[in-house]
N, C-alpha and C positions, 0 to 999 in steps of 0.2 A: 410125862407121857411121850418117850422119846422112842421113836420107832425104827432099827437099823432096815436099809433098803424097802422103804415102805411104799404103797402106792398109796394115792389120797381121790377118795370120792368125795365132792362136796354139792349137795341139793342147794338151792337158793330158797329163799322166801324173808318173809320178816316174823320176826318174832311179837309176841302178844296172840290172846284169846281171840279175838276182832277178825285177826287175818288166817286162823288155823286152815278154814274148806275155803278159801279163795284161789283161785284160777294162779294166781301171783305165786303161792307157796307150796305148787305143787311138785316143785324139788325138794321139798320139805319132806314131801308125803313119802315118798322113793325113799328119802335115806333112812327116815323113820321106820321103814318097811322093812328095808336092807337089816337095821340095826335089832330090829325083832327077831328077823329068820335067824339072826346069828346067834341069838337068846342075849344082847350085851345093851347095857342102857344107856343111852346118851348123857353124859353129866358135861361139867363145866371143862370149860378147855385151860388152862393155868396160863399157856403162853399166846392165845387169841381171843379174842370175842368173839368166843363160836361154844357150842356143845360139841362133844365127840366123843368117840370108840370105837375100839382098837377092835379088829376083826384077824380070823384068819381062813385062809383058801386052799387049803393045803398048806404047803411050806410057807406063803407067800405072809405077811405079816400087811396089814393096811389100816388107815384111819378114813373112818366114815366123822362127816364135820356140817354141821349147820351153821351159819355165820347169824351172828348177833347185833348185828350192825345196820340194820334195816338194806332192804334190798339194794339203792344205788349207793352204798357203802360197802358191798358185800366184799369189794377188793382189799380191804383195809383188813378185815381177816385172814382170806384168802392168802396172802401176802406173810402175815406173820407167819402161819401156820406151815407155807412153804421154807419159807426162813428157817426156823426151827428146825425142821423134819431134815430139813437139808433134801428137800426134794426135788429130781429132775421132772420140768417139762412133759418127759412125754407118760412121768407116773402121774398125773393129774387127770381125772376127769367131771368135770361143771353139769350138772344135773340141771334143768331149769323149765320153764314154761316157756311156748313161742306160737302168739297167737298169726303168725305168716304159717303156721300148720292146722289143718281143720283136727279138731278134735278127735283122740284115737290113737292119732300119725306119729310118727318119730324118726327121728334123725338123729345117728351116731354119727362125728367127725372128726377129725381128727385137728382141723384147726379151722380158722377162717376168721370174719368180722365179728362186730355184736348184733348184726342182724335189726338192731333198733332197741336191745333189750339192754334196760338200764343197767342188772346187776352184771352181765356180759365186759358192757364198754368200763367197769368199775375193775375189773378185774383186770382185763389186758392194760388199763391207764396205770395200777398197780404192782403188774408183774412187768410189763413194759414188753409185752409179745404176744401172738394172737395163736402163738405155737403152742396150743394145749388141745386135748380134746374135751366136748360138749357133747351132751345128749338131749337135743330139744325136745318137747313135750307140747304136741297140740293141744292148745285152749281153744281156737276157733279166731276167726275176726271181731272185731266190735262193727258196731250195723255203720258206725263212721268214723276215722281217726280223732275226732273229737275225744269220741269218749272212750277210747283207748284207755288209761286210768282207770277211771270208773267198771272199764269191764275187767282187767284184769284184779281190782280189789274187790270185785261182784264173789259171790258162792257159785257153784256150778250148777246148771238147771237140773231143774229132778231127773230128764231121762240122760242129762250125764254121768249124774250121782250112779244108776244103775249100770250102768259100766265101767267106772271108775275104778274099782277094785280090780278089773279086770288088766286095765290100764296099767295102774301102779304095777302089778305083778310082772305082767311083760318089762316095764322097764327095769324091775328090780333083776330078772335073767339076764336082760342085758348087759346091766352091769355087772354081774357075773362074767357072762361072758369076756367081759372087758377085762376083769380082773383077774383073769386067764390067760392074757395074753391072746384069746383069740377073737379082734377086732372084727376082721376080715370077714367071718363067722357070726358075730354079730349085727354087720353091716348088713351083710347080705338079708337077716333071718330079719330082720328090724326095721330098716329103713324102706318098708313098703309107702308108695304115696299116691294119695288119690287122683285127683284131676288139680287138685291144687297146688299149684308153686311156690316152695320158698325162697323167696324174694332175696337170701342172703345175699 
């Protein structure tokens, strides 16, 4: 699955049945989504521990990628799969959850920290730079950083479940828009934000 001049979307989550509707793998849910509208299935990936399929956007040729390696390992695919692809930087972009956004919210960037999000800091420790773009995905706070953990491997409350599809779909255009080269356009239509700050 070698892809000339390819761009790479990759969701985070972990794999197994246990974590499928958890707050954690809702980068999962985006590519899985992506991977539908395109009509193409996700299968095993030969040179990562990841799923993936090969899309296209017009001319543009790209790999949608789920990493297999539980969430704070997600670098250790991330990494081959760049390897491989022979991918630049700035054709990358990390799908993910980020409960420092109320639920709904989203943020496209173009680089920055991990913000506190395990599969974030696994990737840059990884690739060895923070030079990639993200698109975080509010899950909401936990009621206290204790149970941080616990809330992002929680399921979403029933009145999120009710807009969740709604959710996913906005990020899934966004990523579109990304994979058209128009960021800018994206930022603008996407990164609306409430009263809440994130903390990156």
């Amino acid at each position: 699955m070698a892809l000339a001049a390819a761009k790479l979307i990759v969701g985070l989550g972990n794999p197994g049945r246990e974590y499928e509707k958890t707050r954690h793998n809702l980068g999962f849910m985006v590519v899985t989504r992506l991977a539908a509208e395109y009509h193409v299935p996700l299968k095993k990936y030969r040179h990562a521990s990841a799923v993936a399929a090969e899309i296209s956007e017009g001319e543009l040729k790209a790999l949608l990628a789920e990493p297999l390696t539980y969430m704070n390992n997600s670098g250790l695919a991330v990494r081959d799969i760049v390897h491989f692809e022979k991918l630049d930087l700035a054709d990358i972009l990390v799908v993910c959850d980020d409960t420092n956004l109320t639920f709904g919210e989203m943020r496209l960037k173009s680089a920055g920290s991990d913000g506190g999000h395990n599969g974030l800091k696994s990737i840059i420790a990884e690739l060895g730079t923070t030079a990639f773009a993200r698109l975080k995905l509010g899950v909401g706070a936990p009621p206290t950083r204790e149970l941080q953990v616990d809330w992002v491997l929680a399921n979403f409350k029933a009145a999120e479940m009710k807009e969740l599809g709604g959710f996913i779909d906005q990020a899934v255009e966004c990523c579109r828009l990304w994979l058209k080269d128009d960021t800018a356009r994206a930022m603008t239509a996407f990164n609306k934000r409430k009263d809440t700050k994130d903390n990156e």
